[in-house]
Structures are given as C-alpha cells and as structure tokens.
C-alpha positions as CSV (number, residue, x, y, z in Angstrom):
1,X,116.3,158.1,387.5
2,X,116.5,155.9,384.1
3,X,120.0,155.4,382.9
4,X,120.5,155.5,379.0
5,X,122.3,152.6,378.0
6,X,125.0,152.9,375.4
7,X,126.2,150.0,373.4
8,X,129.2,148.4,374.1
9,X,130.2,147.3,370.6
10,X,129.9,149.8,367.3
11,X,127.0,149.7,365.7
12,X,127.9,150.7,362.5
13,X,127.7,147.7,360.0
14,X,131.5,147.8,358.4
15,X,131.0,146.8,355.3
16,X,134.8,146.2,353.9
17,X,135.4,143.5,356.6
18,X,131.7,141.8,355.6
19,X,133.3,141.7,351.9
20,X,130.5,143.5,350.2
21,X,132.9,145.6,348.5
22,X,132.7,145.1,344.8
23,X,136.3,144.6,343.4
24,X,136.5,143.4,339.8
25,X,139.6,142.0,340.3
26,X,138.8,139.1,343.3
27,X,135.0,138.5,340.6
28,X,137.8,137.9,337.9
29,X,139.9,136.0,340.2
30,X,137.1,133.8,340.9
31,X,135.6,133.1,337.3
32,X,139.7,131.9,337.2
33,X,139.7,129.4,340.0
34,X,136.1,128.1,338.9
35,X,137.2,127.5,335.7
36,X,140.2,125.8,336.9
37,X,138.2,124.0,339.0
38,X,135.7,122.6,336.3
39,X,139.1,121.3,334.6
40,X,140.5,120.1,337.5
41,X,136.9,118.0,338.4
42,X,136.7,116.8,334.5
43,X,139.7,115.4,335.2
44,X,139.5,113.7,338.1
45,X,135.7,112.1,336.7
46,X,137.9,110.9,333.7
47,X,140.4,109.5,335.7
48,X,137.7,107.7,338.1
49,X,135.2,106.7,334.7
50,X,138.8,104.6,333.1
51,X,139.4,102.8,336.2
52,X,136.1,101.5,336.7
53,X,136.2,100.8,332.9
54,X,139.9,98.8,333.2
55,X,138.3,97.3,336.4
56,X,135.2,96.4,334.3
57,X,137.0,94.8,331.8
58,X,139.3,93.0,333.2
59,X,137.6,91.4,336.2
60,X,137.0,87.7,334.5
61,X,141.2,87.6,333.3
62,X,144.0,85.9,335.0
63,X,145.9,89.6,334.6
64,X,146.6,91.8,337.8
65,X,145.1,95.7,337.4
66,X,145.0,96.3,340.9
67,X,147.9,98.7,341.0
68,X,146.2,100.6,337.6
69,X,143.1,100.5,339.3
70,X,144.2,101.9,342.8
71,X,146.5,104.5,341.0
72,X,144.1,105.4,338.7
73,X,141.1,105.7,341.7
74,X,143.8,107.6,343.8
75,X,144.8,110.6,341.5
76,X,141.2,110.7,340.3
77,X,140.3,111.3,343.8
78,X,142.9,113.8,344.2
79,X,141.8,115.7,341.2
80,X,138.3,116.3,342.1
81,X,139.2,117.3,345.8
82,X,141.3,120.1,344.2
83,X,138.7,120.6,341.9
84,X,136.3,121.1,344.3
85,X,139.0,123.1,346.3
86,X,139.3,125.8,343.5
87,X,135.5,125.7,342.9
88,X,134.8,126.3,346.2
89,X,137.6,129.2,346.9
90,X,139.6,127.2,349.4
C-alpha cells in the first residue's frame, strides 16, 4: 500500500558546476586580478587624497579648481570602482 517516492531532481551533488574544482590556473588568474585590483584602488585613493588636497588649499584664493577638482574626484572614483571590480572578480 505505501508508495516509495523517488526524487524528482538528482541527488548527486555535482561538484564541477558548484566550482569546487581546484584549477591552478583560475587561483593564478585571481592572485592577477587582485593584484591589479590593489593597483587600480591605490590609484584611485591617490587621485581622491590630491583633490581634496588642491581643494584644501586653494579654498581661501580668488583662483577656479573646480574643473581639477571634479576631474580629479571623477577618475579617482572610476579607479577604485574598477579596483574594486578586479578585486572582487567582476
């Protein structure tokens, strides 16, 4: 009278597709793109750390740095996104 019920979905846990193969080449590929990424983020800090500096120092003068400082602020902001990309593994 009691019906055995089979599973409808395998029950086998497939490793490959759960990427718990070990592959040296994608661990070397990512020590790569990290360190990249480090660069990438030093970079954009620098480029965030001299435009608060320019802004800083110039605030009190009669000179424009707006452009500089919105440049500057941009590409820094651009650097550490891809920095953060590459560190990540987007």
């Amino acid at each position: 009278m009691f019906l055995k019920m089979e599973p409808i979905h395998n029950t086998k846990p497939d490793l490959a597709a759960a990427g718990t193969t070990s592959d040296p080449g994608s661990k070397d590929k990512h020590q790569r793109l990290f360190e990249r990424g480090l660069i990438w983020l030093g970079i954009g800090v620098f480029l965030m750390a001299l435009s608060f500096g320019i802004n800083f120092l110039l605030f009190q003068s009669d000179k424009s740095f707006l452009n500089a400082m919105y440049i500057l602020t941009s590409l820094g902001a651009v650097c550490i996104m891809k920095g953060l990309a590459d560190i990540l593994g987007f």
